[in-house]
C-alpha positions in Angstrom: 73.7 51.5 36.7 74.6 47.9 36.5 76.9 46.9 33.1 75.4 44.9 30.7 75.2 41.6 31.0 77.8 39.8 29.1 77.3 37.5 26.0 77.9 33.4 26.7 80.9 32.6 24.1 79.6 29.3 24.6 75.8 28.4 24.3 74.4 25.8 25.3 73.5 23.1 22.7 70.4 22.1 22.0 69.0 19.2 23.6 68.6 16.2 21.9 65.1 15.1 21.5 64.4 11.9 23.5 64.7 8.2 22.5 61.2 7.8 23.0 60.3 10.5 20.7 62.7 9.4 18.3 61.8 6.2 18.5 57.9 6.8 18.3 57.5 9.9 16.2 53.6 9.3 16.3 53.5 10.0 19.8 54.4 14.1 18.9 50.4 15.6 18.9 50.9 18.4 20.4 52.6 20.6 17.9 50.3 19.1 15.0 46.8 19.7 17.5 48.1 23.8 18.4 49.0 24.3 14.6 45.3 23.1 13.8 43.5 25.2 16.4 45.2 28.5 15.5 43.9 27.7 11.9 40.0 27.4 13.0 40.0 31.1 15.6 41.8 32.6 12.9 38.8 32.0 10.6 36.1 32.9 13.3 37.5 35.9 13.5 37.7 37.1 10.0 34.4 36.0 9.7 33.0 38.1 12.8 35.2 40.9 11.3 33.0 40.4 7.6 29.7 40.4 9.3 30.2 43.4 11.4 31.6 45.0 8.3 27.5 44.2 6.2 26.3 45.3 9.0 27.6 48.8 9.4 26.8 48.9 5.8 23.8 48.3 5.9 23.4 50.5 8.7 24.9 53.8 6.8 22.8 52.6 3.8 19.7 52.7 5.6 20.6 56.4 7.5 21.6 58.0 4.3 18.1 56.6 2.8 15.9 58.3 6.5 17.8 61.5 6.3 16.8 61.9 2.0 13.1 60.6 2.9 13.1 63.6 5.7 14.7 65.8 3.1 12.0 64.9 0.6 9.4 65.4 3.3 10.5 68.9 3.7 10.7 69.7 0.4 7.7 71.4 -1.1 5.8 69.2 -2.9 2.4 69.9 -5.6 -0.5 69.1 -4.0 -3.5 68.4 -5.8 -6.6 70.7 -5.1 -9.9 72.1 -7.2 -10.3 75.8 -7.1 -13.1 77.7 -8.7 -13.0 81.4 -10.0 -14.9 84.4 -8.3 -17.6 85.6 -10.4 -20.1 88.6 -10.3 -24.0 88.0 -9.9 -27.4 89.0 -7.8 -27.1 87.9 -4.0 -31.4 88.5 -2.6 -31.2 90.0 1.1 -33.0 88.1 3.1 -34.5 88.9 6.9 -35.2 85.7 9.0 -37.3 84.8 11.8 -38.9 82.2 13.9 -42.5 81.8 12.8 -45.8 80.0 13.4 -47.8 78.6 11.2 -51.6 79.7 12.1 -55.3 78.7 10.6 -56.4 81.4 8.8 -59.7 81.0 9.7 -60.8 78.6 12.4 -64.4 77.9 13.4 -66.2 76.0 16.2 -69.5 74.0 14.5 -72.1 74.5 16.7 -75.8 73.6 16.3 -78.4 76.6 16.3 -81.5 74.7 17.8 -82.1 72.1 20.4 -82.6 68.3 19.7 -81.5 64.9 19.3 -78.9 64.4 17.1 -79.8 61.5 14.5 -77.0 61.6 11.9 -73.3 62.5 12.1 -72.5 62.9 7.7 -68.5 64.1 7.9 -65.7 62.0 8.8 -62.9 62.8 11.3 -60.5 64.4 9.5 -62.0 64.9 6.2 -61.6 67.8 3.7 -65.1 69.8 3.4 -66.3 72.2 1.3 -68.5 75.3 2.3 -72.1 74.2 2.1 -71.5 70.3 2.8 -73.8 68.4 5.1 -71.9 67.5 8.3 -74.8 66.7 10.9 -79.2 66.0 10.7 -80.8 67.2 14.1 -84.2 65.5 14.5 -86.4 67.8 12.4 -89.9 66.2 13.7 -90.3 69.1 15.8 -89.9 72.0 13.9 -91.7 70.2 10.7 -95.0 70.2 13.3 -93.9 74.0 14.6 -94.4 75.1 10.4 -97.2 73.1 10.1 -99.2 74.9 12.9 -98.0 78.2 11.7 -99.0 77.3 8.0 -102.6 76.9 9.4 -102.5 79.8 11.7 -101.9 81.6 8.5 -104.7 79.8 6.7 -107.5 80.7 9.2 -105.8 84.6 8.8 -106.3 84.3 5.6 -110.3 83.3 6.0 -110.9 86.0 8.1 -109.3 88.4 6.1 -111.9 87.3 3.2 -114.7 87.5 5.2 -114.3 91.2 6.7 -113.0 92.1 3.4 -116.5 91.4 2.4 -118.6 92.8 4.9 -116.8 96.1 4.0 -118.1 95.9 0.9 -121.5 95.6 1.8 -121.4 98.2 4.4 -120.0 100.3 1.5 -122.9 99.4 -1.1 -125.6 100.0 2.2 -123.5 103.4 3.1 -124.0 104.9 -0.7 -127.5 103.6 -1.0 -128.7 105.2 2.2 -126.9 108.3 1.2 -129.4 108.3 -1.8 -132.4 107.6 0.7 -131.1 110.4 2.8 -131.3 112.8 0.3 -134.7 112.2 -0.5 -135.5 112.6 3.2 -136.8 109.0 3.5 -134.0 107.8 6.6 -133.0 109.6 9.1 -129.5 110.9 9.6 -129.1 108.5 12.1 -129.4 105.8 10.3 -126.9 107.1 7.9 -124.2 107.8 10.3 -125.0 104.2 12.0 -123.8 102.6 8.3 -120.7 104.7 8.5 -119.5 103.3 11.4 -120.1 99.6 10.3 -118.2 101.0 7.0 -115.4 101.4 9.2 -115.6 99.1 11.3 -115.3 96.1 8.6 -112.6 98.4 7.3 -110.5 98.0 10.8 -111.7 94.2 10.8 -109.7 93.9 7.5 -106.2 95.8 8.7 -106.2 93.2 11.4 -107.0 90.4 9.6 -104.0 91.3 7.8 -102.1 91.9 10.9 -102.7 88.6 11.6 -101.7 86.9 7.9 -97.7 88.7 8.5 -97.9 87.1 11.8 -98.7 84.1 10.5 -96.3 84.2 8.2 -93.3 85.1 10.2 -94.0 82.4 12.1 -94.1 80.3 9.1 -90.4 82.0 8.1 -89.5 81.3 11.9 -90.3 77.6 11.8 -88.3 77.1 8.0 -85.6 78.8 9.5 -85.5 76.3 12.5 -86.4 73.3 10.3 -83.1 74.4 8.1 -81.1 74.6 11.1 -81.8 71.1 11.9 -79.2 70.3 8.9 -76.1 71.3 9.8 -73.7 72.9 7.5 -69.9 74.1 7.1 -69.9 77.4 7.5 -66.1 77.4 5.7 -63.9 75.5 3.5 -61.0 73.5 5.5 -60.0 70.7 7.6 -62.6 69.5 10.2 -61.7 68.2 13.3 -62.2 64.9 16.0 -66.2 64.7 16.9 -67.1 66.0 19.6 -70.3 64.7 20.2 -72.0 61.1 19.2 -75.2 60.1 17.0 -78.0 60.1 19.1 -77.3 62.5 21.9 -79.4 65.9 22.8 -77.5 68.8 21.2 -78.3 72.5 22.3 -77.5 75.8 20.7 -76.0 76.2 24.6 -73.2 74.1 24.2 -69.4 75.3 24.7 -67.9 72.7 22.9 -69.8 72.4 19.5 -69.8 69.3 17.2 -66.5 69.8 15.9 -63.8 72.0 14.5 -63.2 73.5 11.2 -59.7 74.8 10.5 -59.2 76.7 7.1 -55.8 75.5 5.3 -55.8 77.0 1.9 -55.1 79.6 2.1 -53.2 79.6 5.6 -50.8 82.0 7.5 -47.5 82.1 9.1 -47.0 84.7 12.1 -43.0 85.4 12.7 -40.9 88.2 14.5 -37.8 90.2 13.3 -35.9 92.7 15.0 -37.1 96.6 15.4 -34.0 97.4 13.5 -35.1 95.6 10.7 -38.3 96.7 10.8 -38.1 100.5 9.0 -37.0 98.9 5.7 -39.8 96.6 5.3 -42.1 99.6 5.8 -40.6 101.4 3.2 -41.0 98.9 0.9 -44.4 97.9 2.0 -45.3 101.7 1.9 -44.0 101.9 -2.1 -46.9 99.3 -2.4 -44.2 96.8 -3.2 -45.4 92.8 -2.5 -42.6 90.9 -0.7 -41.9 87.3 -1.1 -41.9 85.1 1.6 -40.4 81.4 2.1 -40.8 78.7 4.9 -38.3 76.6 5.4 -38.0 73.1 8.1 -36.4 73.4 11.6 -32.8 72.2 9.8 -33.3 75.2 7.1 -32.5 73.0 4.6 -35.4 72.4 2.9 -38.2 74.8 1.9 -42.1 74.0 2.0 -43.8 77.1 1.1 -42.9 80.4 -1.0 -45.7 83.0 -0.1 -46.0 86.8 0.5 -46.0 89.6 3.4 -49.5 90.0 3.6 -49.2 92.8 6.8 -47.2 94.2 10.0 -48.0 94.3 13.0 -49.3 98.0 14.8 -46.9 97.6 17.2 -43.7 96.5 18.5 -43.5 94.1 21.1 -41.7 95.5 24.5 -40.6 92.0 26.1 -38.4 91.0 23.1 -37.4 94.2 21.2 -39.5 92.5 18.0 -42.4 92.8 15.9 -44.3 90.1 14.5 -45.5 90.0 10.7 -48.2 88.0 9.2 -47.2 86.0 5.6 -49.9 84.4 3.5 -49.3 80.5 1.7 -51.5 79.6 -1.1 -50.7 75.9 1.0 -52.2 73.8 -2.0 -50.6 70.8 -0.9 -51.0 71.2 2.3 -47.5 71.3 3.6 -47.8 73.6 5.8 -50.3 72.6 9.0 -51.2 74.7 12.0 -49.1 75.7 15.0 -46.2 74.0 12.7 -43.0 76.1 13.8 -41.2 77.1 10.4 -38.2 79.5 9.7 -39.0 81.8 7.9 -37.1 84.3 5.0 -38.4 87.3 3.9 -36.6 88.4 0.5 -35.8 92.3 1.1 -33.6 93.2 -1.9 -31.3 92.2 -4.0 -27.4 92.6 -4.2 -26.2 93.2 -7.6 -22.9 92.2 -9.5 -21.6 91.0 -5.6 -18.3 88.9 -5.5 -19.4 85.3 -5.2 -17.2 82.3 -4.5 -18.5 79.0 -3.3 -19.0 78.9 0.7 -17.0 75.7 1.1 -13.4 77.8 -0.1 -13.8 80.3 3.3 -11.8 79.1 5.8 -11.6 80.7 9.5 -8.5 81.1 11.7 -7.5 83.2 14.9 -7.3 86.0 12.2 -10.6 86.0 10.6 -11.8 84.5 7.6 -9.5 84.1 4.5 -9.6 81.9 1.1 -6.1 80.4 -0.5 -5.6 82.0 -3.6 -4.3 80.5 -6.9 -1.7 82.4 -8.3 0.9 82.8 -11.0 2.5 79.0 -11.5 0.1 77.9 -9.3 1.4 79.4 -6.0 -1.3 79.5 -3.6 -1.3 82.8 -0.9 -3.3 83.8 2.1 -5.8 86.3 1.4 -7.9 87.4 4.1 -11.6 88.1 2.9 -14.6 90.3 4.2 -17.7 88.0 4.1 -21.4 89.1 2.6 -24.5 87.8 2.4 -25.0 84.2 1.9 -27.1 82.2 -0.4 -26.9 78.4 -0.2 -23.5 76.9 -1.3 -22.7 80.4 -2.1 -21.2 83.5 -0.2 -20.5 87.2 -1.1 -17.2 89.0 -0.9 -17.4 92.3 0.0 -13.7 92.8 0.3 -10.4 90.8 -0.8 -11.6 89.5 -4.0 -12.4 90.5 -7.3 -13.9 88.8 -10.2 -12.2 85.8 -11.7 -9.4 85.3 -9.1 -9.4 81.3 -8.6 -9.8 80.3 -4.8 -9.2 76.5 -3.6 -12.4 75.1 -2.6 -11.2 71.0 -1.7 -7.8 70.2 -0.6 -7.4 73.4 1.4 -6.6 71.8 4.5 -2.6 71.0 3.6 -2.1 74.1 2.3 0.8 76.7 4.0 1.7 80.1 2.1 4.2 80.2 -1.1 2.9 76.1 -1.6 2.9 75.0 -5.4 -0.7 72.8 -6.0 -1.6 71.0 -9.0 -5.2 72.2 -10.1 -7.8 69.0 -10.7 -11.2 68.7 -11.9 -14.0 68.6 -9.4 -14.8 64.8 -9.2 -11.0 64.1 -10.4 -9.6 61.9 -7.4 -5.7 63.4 -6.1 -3.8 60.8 -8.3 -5.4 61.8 -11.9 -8.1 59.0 -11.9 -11.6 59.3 -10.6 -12.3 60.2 -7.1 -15.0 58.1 -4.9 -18.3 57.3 -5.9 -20.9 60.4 -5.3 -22.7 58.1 -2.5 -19.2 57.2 -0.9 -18.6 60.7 -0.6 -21.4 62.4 0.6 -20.9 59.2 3.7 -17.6 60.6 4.8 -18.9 64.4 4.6 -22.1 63.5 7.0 -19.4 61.5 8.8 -16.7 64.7 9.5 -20.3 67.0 9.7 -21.1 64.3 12.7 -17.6 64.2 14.2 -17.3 68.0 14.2 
């Protein structure tokens, strides 16, 4: 180790400053320009040091604000829903099928004689009645055809009156010669001779009137044709596009006919439900009970026709494992229009005091179908539901509910188990004031139908 080094008993003295500095004392900057610089980083700095400071403040501020929002987030909250309480009440039973609508009675307007046709009276399209004039064949013809037959039956007539009396004279000349023959004064010849013209005028006469009821059949034969020549509806209905034009030949011959006459009032509907189905309606149709019937459009929305079973069919169909009924319409306003395709709803039975809730509250999830009940301090629960029959906006419960328990039927869809939910009237919006105009909302529910 080396010794310490040894203190100087004699420092040096400081040095002097120079004569130019003493003798221009303006010309020392340097210390005065450091002394001011130090001043100005010394100020940057704190002033870095204060900014960093705000913002790391502000920095913690806004953390401690994310991480209470996330809290608050995770906290249960009320949500605001409407629920509505299961009551008791008649569900009907209904069986559906596709049907047809088909003319009850349809008929093909031919003409029964021959001719030219002079006068078309109906108009394509038009409503008639039974009896109304729909076409005039030339009746010319068949107005000379009576005619003839009227004086065939005249000349019948004379002939009838003049052998009716020659029989009686050969019946005066028969008795007077009876008288001469029983004096002896003719012979018997002569008697029997008168006989036989007695008889003869006597056949005369039975074909003289042979001839009369020919006469007048023919004269029955040539009304009927000259009635024929006007042209009738045979049927009350709908008549269809002509088939044939004013002035052509028409023939009793003809496939086609003048035009078609379908009957709408009433009308039928022909549909098919399942064999299964079948043994109840038999029963009821067997009781003599009368089962309603309803017609509804392709969308089953709307309904056009309430009617009744009128009949089933004799026998099931093998193809398709149905059999096809037949439903009468009174059809008075003439909704309903042949080969129309309608769904059809036959009412069976009815369901009495069945758990109803509105349909809207089921819900469906990998589990099944379940409703979120309201209970105690408004604490909604799972409970999972057996479904029923349904009728509209409304559904049966067969298991899961009973009568009066309050399911959530809008607002369902942020709702977990154990949830507390503020209840709300039906057209009550989710902050207390009114919800959306009735037109606004039905827009966003065919929206979401459109969407889904």
């Amino acid at each position: 180790m080396k010794p310490p080094a040894m203190l100087d008993p004699h420092p040096p003295e400081p040095k002097a400053p120079s004569e130019s500095r003493r003798a221009y004392p303006e010309l020392d900057l340097d210390a005065k320009s450091t002394s001011k610089n130090r001043w100005w980083v010394w100020a940057i700095v704190f002033a870095v040091i204060g900014f960093g400071c705000y913002k790391l403040y502000q920095y913690e501020n806004a953390k401690k604000a994310a991480v209470a929002s996330r809290r608050g987030a995770l906290r249960p909250r009320n949500i605001p829903v409407v629920a509505a309480e299961a009551h008791t009440g008649e569900m009907p039973v209904y069986l559906q099928g596709l049907g047809t609508v088909t003319a009850f009675n349809t008929v093909t307007v031919k003409t029964r004689v021959d001719g030219q046709l002079i006068q078309v009276a109906f108009r394509e399209g038009q409503f008639v009645n039974k009896g109304d004039l729909l076409a005039v064949i030339d009746p010319r013809p068949y107005q000379v055809a009576l005619d003839q037959a009227k004086s065939m039956l005249a000349q019948a007539q004379g002939t009838l009156a003049k052998d009716q009396a020659a029989l009686k004279d050969a019946q005066v000349n028969y008795a007077r010669d009876q008288e001469l023959f029983k004096e002896n004064i003719i012979a018997k010849q002569q008697l029997d001779t008168q006989l036989a013209t007695q008889d003869q005028a006597r056949g005369a006469i039975q074909a003289d009137e042979a001839a009369i009821a020919a006469a007048q059949a023919t004269i029955d034969n040539a009304q009927l044709n000259l009635t024929y020549t006007r042209v009738t509806a045979p049927i009350s209905g709908r008549i269809g596009l002509r088939q044939v034009d004013a002035g052509n030949m028409v023939h009793a011959s003809d496939a086609t006919g003048l035009a078609i006459i379908t009957q709408l009032q009433p009308i039928s509907v022909l549909f098919s439900i399942p064999q299964d189905q079948l043994p109840p309606v038999l029963a009821k149709l067997h009781t003599g009970a009368t089962l309603s019937t309803e017609a509804y459009d392709r969308d089953q929305t709307k309904k056009i026709a309430d009617g009744t079973l009128l009949t089933v069919d004799n026998q099931i169909d093998t193809t398709t494992g149905t059999s096809r009924l037949k439903s009468t319409f009174p059809n008075a306003d003439g909704a309903l229009f042949p080969n129309q395709f309608v769904n059809m709803r036959l009412e069976l039975d009815t369901k009495r005091n069945a758990v109803i809730v509105p349909a809207v509250a089921i819900q469906r999830g990998p589990s099944g179908t379940f409703v979120y009940l309201v209970g105690e301090e408004n604490t909604v629960s799972v409970r999972p539901v057996k479904l029923g029959l349904t009728e509209g906006n409304d559904v049966s419960i067969d298991d899961g509910l009973k009568p009066g328990d309050k399911v959530v039927i809008d607002g369902a869809e942020k709702l977990t188990e154990g949830m507390q939910v503020t209840l709300r009237q039906p057209g009550q919006g989710a902050n207390g004031g009114q919800g959306r105009p009735a037109g606004a909302t039905g827009q966003r529910k065919g929206r979401r139908r459109s969407e889904e």
